[in-house]
N, C-alpha and C positions, 0 to 999 in steps of 0.2 A: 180694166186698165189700172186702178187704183191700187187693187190686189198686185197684178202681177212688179207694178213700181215696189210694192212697198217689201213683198220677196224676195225681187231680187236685189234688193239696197240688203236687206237679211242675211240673203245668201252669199250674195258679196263676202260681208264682213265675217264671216262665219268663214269661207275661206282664205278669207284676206290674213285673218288671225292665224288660222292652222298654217301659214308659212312664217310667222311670225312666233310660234311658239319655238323655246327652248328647253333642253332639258332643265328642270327645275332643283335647282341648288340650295339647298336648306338655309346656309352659313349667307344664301344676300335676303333673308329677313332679317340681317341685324343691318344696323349703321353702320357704314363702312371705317368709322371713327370710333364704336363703340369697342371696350377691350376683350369682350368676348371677342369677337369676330379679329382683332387684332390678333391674341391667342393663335386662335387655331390656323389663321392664314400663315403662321410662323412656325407652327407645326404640321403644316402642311407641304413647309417650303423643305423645312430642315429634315423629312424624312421620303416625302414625296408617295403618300399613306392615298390618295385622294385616286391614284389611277390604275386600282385593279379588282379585279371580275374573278369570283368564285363560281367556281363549277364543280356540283356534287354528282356524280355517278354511281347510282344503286343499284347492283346488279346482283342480286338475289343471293339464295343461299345456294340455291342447286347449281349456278353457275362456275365453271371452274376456274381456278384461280388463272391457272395461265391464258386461259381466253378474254379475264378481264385483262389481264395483264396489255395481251397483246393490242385488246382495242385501246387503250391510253396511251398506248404508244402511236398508234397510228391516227387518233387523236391530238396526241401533242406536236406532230411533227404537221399537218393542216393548219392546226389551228397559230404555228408561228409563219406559216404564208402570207397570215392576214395583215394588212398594211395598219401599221400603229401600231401591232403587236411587238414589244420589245424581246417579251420573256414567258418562258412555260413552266411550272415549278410543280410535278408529281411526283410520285412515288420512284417510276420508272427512272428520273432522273436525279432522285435525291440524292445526300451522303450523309455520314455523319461522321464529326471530327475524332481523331484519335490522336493520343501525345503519342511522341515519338523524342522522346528524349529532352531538350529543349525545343524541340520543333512537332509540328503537327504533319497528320497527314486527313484525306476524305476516303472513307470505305462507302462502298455504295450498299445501300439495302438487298441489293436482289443481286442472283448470278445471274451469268453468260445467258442462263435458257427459262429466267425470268422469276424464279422461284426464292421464295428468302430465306437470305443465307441465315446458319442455325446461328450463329452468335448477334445475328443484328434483328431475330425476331424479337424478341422482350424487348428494343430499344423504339420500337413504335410505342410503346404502352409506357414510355416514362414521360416523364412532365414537359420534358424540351419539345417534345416531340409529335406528343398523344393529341390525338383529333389534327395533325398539320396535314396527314396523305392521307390515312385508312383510322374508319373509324376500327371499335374495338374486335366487333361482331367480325370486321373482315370481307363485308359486303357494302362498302358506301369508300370511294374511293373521293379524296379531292383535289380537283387542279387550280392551281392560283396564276391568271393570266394578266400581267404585267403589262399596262399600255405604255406609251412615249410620253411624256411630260408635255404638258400645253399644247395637246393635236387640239384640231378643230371639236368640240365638243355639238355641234352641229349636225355631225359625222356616227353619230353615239349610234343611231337606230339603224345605218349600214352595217355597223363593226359589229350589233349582237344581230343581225340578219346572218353575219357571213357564221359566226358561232352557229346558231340555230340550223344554220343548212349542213355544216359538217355532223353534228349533233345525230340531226333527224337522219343523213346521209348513214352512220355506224350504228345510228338506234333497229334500222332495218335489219342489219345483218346480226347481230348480237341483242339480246334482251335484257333490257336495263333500263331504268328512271332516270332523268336529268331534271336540272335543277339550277337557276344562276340566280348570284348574291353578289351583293357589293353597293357603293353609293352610287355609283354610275349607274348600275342597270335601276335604281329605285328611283332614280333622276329620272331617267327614260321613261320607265312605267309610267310617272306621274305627266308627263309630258304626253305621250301616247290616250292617258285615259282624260288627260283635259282635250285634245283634240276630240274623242271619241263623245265628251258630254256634250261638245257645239255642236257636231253635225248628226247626230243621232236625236238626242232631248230636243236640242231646239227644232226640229219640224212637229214631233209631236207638241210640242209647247203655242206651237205658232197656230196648227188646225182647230186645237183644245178652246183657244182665244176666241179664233174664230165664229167656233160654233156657237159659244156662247153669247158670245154679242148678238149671233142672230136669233139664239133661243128667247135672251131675254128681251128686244128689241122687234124683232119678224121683218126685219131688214137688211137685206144683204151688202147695201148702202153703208149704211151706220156700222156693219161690221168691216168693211174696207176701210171704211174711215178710220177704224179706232186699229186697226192693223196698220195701216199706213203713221199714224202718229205714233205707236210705240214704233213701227220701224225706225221710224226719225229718231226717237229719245235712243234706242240702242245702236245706230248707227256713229250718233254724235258721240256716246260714248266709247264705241272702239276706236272714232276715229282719235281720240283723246287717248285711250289707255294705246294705242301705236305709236300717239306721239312722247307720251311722258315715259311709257314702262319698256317700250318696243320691245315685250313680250309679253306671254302670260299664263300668270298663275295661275294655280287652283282657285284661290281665293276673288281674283279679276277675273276669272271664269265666272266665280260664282254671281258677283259684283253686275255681270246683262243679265241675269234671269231675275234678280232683285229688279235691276231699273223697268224689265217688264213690267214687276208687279207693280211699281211706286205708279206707271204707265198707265196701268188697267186702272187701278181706282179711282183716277180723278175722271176716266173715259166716263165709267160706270156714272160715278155722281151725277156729269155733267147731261150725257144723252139719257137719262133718267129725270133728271129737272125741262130737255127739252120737250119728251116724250109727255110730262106732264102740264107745263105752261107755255110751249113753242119757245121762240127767241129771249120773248121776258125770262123765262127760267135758265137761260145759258147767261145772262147775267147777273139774275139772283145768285149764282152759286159762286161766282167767282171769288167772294173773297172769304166764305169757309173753305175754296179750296185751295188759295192763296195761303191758309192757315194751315190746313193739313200739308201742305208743303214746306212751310215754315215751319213745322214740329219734327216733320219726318228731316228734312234738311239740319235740326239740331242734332237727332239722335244720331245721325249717320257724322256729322263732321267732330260731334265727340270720338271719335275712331281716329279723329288724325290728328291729337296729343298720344297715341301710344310710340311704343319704339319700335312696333315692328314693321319694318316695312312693307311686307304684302297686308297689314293690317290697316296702316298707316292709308294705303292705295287704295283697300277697299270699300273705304268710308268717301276717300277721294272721287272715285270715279261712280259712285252712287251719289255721291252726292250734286256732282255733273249731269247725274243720268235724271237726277231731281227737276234739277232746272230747267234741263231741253223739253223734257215731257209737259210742266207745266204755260212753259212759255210756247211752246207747239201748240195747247189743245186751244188754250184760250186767245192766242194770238192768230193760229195759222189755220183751225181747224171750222171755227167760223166762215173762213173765205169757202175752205176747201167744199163744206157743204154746200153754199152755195151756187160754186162754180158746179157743182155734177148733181143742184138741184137734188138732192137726199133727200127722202122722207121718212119719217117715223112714225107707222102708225102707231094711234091709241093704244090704249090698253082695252081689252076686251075681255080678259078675265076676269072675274074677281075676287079671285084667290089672293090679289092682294091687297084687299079689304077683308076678307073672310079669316085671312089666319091671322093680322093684326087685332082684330078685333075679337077673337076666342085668345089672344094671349093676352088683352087687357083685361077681359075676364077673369083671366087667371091671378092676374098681379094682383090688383085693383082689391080684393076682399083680405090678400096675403100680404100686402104692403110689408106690414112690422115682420114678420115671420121671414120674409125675404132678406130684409134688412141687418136682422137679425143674425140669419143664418151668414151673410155672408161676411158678417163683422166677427163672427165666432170664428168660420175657416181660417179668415183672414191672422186671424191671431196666433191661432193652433197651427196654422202655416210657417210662421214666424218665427215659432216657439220652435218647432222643427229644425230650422235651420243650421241650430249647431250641429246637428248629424249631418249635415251635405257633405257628401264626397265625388271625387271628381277623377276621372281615371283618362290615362292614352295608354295607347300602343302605336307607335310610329307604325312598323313593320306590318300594320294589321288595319292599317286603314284605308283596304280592300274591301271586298268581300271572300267568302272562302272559298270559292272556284276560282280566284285571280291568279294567275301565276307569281306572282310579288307574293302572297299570304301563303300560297302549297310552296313555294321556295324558303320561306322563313319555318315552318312546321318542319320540313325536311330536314333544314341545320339543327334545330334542335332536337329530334327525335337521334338523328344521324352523329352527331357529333357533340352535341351537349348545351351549346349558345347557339345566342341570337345575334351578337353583336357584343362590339368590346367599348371599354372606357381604357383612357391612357392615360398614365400614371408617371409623372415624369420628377425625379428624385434628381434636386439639383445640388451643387457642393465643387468641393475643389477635386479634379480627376484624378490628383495622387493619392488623397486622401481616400476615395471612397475603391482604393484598387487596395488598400490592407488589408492584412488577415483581419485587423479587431473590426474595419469596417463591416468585412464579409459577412460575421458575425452574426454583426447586428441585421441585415439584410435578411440570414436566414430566420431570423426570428420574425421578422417584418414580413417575409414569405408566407409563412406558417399561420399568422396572425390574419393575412389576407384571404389565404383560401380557406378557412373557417366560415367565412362570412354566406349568410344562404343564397346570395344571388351569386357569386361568385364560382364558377366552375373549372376556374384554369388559368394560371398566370404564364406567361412567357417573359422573362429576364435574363438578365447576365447571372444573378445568381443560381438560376437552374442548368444555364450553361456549365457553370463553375459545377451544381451537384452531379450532372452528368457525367464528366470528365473524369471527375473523381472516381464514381463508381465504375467507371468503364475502362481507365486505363490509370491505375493508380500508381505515382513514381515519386520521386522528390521534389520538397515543396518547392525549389530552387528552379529544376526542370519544367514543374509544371506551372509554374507562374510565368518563367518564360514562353513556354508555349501557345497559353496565354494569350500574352502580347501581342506573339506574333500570326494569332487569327484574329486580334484585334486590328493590328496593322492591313492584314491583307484582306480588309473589310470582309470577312467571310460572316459577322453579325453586327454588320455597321446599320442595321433597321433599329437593334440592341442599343449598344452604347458607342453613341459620337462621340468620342471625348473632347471633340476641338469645342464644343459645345459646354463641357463640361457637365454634365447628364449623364445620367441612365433611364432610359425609356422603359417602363414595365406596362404589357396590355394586359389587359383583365377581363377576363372573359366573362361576358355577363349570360346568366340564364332569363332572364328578364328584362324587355324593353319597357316594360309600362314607366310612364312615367314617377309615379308616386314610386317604384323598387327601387329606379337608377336615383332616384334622391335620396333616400335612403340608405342606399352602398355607397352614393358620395359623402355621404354624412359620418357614417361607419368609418371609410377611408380619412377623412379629416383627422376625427377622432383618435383616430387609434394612432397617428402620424403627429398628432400634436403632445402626445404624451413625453413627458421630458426623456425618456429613455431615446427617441428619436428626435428630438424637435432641434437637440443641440449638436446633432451632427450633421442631418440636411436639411434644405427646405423643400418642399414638393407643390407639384401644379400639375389638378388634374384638367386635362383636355381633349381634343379626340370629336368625332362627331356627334356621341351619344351626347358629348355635354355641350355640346352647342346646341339638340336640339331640347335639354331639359333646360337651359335657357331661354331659349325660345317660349316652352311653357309658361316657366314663370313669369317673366315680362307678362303674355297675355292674361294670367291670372292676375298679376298685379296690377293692371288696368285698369280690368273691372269694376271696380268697384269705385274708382275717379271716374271712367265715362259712364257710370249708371246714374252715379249723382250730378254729374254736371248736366246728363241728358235730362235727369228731374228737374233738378234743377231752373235749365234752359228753357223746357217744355214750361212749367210753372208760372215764369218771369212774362213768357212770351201769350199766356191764358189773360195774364194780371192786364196788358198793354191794351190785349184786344178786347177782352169782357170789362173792363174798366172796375174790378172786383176783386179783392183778392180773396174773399166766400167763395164766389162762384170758380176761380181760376182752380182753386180747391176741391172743390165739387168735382169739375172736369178730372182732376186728376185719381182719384180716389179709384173709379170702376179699372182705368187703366193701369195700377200698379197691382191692383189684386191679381192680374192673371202670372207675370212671372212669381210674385208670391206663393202664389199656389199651385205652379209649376213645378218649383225647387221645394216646397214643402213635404209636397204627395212624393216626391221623390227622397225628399230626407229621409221620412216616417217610413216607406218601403225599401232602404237601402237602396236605391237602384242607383249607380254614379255615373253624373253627368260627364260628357266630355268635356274636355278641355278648350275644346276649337267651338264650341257653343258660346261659351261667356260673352264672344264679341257678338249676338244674335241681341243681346240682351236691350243693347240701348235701340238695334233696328227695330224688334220687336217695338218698343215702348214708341217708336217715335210712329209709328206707321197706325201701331192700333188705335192710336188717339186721336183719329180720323174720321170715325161712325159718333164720338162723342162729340167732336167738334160743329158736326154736321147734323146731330141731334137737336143740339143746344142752340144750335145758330137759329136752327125753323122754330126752335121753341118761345125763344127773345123776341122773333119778329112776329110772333101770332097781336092779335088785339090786346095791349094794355090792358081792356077793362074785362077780356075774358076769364074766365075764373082758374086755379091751376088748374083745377081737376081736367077742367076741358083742355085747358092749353097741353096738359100732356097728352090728352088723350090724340090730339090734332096729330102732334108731332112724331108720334110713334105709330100712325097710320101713314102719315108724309114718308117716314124716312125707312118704315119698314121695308119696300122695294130695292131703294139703292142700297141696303145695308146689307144684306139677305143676298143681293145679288153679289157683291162686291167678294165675301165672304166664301158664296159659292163657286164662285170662279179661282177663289185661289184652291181651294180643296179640289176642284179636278184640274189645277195646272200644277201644285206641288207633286203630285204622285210621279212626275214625269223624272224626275230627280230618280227614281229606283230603276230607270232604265242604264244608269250608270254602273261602274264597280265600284262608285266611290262611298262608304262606310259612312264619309264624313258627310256628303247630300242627302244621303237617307236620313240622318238624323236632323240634319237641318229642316227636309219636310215635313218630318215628323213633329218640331220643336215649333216651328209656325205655324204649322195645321194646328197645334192645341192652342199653343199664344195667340190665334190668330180668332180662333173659337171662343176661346174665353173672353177676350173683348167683344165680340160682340155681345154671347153671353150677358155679360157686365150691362153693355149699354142696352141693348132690349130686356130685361128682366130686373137691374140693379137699380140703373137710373131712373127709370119710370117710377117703380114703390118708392125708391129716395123722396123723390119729389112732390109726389102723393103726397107725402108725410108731413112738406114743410105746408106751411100756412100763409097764403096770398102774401105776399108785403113787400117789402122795397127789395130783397133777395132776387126776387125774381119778376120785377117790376122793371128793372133796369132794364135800357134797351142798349144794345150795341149801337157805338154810333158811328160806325161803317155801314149804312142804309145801302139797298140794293139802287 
């Protein structure tokens, strides 16, 4: 009965969420105040860049031209059936401008029977143009589908269904690759695969739980029980993350499989102390685990001083998930045993005496040598860390079979970029319309596609080079002409004058993070040089630079929420051990492990991601859990027992719940790779070790530490929170 309540309270929420998810929008991790996000919602407005869906179609070499021809056309004429579909923009129905005295006209690419006309073939391969319909090869065709301003965004996984059915519907009859890009469809995707983490990961996360409780315990009791209280701690927190975020992110995704784990380990401690002293031991523990609540609750609401807001939420609603859990087990969990009468037998093995006592063997002669060594890593770790490097790729924070990561490989192989940065050159609109302005432009042109991430720019001054080469007349005419495709917005995406701007994209070959700062660095650079600085001024924006914002805020964090989480953690050792030696002591085993995380990784190049940093104080606040819990058994053994024994007692006490706690996250993290998601594989990965390495620390570090020191008021003192 216990099981099936605590399931369906799971399953509940678990669908409750999946009607509650949205497509997921980059630009609301900033502040809606902050002038990033100000930026681009104003570059958003003024060009209306935010609602359209690229579609690449590969249709081989041996394919002939007019067969591709004909299926884009009968493609594009479906695909504007679709409701919310404004606009179709391919090859079939492109033009391109030509002067005609002072006035302009549109010649189309292709004739009557679809084939391209001989004076407008070289005009795909120039700069206005290249990569916009057909790449070079002449086998990767692209349509760009224009939705309606402010449709229901709700609506998003309808509108690429009805795509996807026309797609698959011409994919049968013709042989050819597709492919779709844009921010909308990578909003969707990331919506789609957080759905996909909660009702997939979470039942194998929830059975994993399960069994373990009964492995370690041999009661199916104790395992409903501790099922049913993390039900509770994760229920209380989606009912919280429905009420403050009424959606959810990646990151609030992540946020219930953390409140799991914060879940399971006080379970572990506590039906481990009953399992050894009955009821007296469910109150012995209380207030170590009052502590490890209290440490892990610091490390997690350092997370809400950052600026980002799924950041900011994520510490939020773990940190909620903190408190239900602990005020569940020890308030509510007590009755619930009682009321269904729970037993837990003994322990009947003695493997957990047998492997405690060959590892105090081990210590016990090695003490200095231990001590030694890990004072030595810990340095050489240190020393390391000026080589830390840190790397993203938005586009690729899939895996490689995801359709999101084969659609990004596609654009680049197919057409050259990944995505573009905007480049917007502000000034007075008479001024920047001169010859001497032009000028300078084309030099600033030149200057930009130099640069190695840069593979293609689209501006007014390539309009302007086109023109030129294409229909050259008097300067008089064709500045009029000009005008008048300026006037009859034929490249008002270009240059809004009422704005006073010119917009230039730049087409990037590289999303990783650490390139796109780098090309925006370049781009400052080369723009602040007095040759330009006293004609315009410029503001790059665009989504790529809202999402290397995004980066740096999180990396700029870090390093305020890891000290404040030491910090906090430290202050909060100092209150409870009434020491500020020992609050020391406690903290010493738990900062070696990210040290030695980021070290081993300086020293092997390997770079860390980006979206890890904020692991860093979780990490620290949760691993200093088996230390807390070590030290506690070790304070209250007999005053007059000697250390040697007093350590020996307490690392035979706390060997079971440490060992187990540790092994249950190594077989609940793996579940995290049933995902696409790039960014939970490496978070399992990043806890699996950090999570390893504390205990590590506290079975092997602590022990020889302590060894070492010599009886005396250090470790004489008693806590004076008595059970």
């Amino acid at each position: 009965m216990v099981i099936l309540v605590s399931l369906l309270a799971i399953i509940f929420s678990a669908f409750f969420l999946r009607e509650q998810v949205k497509p997921y929008r980059l630009i609301t991790a900033i502040a809606p105040e902050h002038p990033l996000r100000k930026n681009y919602e104003t570059f958003v407005h003024d060009y209306d860049d935010e609602n359209k869906l690229y579609i690449s179609l590969h249709t081989g070499r041996e394919t002939p031209w007019a067969e591709s021809i004909q299926a884009i056309k009968k493609i594009r004429q479906e695909l504007l059936t679709i409701r919310f579909v404004n606009d179709v923009f391919d090859l079939t129905s492109a033009q391109y401008p030509k002067a005609v005295g002072p006035h302009f006209k549109l010649e189309s690419f292709l004739a009557v029977d679809g084939t391209l006309k001989p004076e407008s073939a070289g005009y795909l391969d120039n700069q206005l143009f290249q990569g916009m319909y057909v790449n070079q090869e002449r086998n990767a065709f692209l349509l760009t589908v224009v939705l309606q301003t402010n449709f229901d965004r709700r609506l998003s996984k309808n509108i690429l269904a009805e795509i996807y059915s026309i797609l698959e519907q011409h994919n049968t009859k013709s042989s050819y690759t597709y492919h779709i890009l844009g921010d909308l469809y990578q909003q969707t995707q990331f919506q789609l695969e957080i759905q996909k983490s909660n009702l997939q990961v979470l039942p194998v996360f929830i059975l994993l739980i399960l069994l373990s409780f009964y492995f370690f315990f041999r009661s199916w009791g104790v395992a409903a029980s501790a099922l049913f209280i993390i039900g509770m701690s994760y229920l209380g927190t989606v009912l919280f993350i429905a009420w403050w975020e009424k959606s959810l992110s990646p990151l609030a995704s992540m946020s219930l499989f953390f409140v799991f784990v914060i879940a399971t380990s006080d379970l572990v401690h506590y039906f481990s102390a009953l399992q050894k002293e009955g009821e007296s031991g469910g109150a012995k523990i209380f207030w170590p685990c009052f502590m490890t609540s209290i440490t892990t609750f610091i490390g997690l609401a350092s997370l809400l001083f950052s600026e980002i807001v799924p950041v900011f939420n994520f510490g939020l609603y773990c940190c909620c998930g903190t408190v239900v859990a602990f005020l569940s087990t020890f308030y509510f969990l007590p009755t619930l045993i009682k009321v269904f009468n729970v037993k837990i037998p003994p322990l009947k093995s003695n493997r957990y005496l047998r492997q405690p006592h060959l590892l105090y063997k081990y210590i016990r002669p090695r003490r200095w040598k231990i001590v030694a060594t890990y004072f030595i890593l810990g340095i050489l770790s240190i020393a390391s860390l000026s080589r830390l490097t840190f790397q993203d790729s938005f586009l690729e924070v899939f895996t490689k079979d995801h359709p999101l990561t084969k659609s990004v490989q596609a654009f680049k192989q197919d057409f050259g970029f990944a995505g573009n940065l905007e480049l917007l050159l502000l000034g007075d609109s008479e001024k920047l319309e001169s010859p001497q302005e032009q000028k300078l432009l084309q030099d600033l042109d030149l200057e930009l596609r130099a640069l190695e991430n840069v593979t293609g720019i689209a501006s007014t001054t390539v309009i302007r080079q086109f023109m030129q080469a294409t229909t050259p007349s008097e300067q008089g005419d064709f500045e009029n002409s000009l005008r008048a495709m300026r006037d009859s917005g034929l490249f008002k995406n270009l240059f809004p004058f009422f704005k006073n701007q010119l917009r230039w994209i730049v087409r990037l070959r590289s999303l990783n993070s650490q390139e796109i700062d780098k090309t925006c660095s370049q781009i400052r650079g080369i723009l602040e040089q007095p040759k330009y600085a006293g004609h315009f001024r410029h503001e790059i924006t665009g989504y790529t630079k809202v999402r290397l914002g995004v980066m740096v805020m999180i990396f700029e964090s870090f390093y305020f929420s890891l000290l404040l989480t030491v910090l906090g953690i430290y202050l909060s050792f100092v209150v409870y051990y009434k020491s500020f030696r020992l609050a020391l002591l406690a903290m010493v085993p738990n900062l070696f492990p990210l040290v030695a995380m980021y070290g081993v990784a300086a020293y092997f190049d390997v770079p860390i991601d980006y979206n890890l940093v904020i692991l860093n104080s979780a990490v620290l606040g949760i691993g200093v859990d088996d230390t807390i819990h070590f030290l506690h058994y070790l304070l209250h053994t007999n005053d007059r027992t000697k250390n040697e024994s007093r350590v020996k007692r307490s690392l035979y006490a706390m060997y079971a719940p440490m060992t187990r706690s540790t092994y249950l996250f190594f077989c609940a993290f793996p579940t995290f790779f049933l995902t696409d998601f790039r960014l939970f594989h490496n978070i399992a990965i990043f806890l699996m070790i950090g999570l390893f390495l504390a205990l590590l620390s506290d079975m092997v570090f602590n022990p020889a530490f302590l060894l070492i020191l010599r009886d005396g008021k250090f470790l004489r003192k008693k806590i004076s929170l008595s059970s």
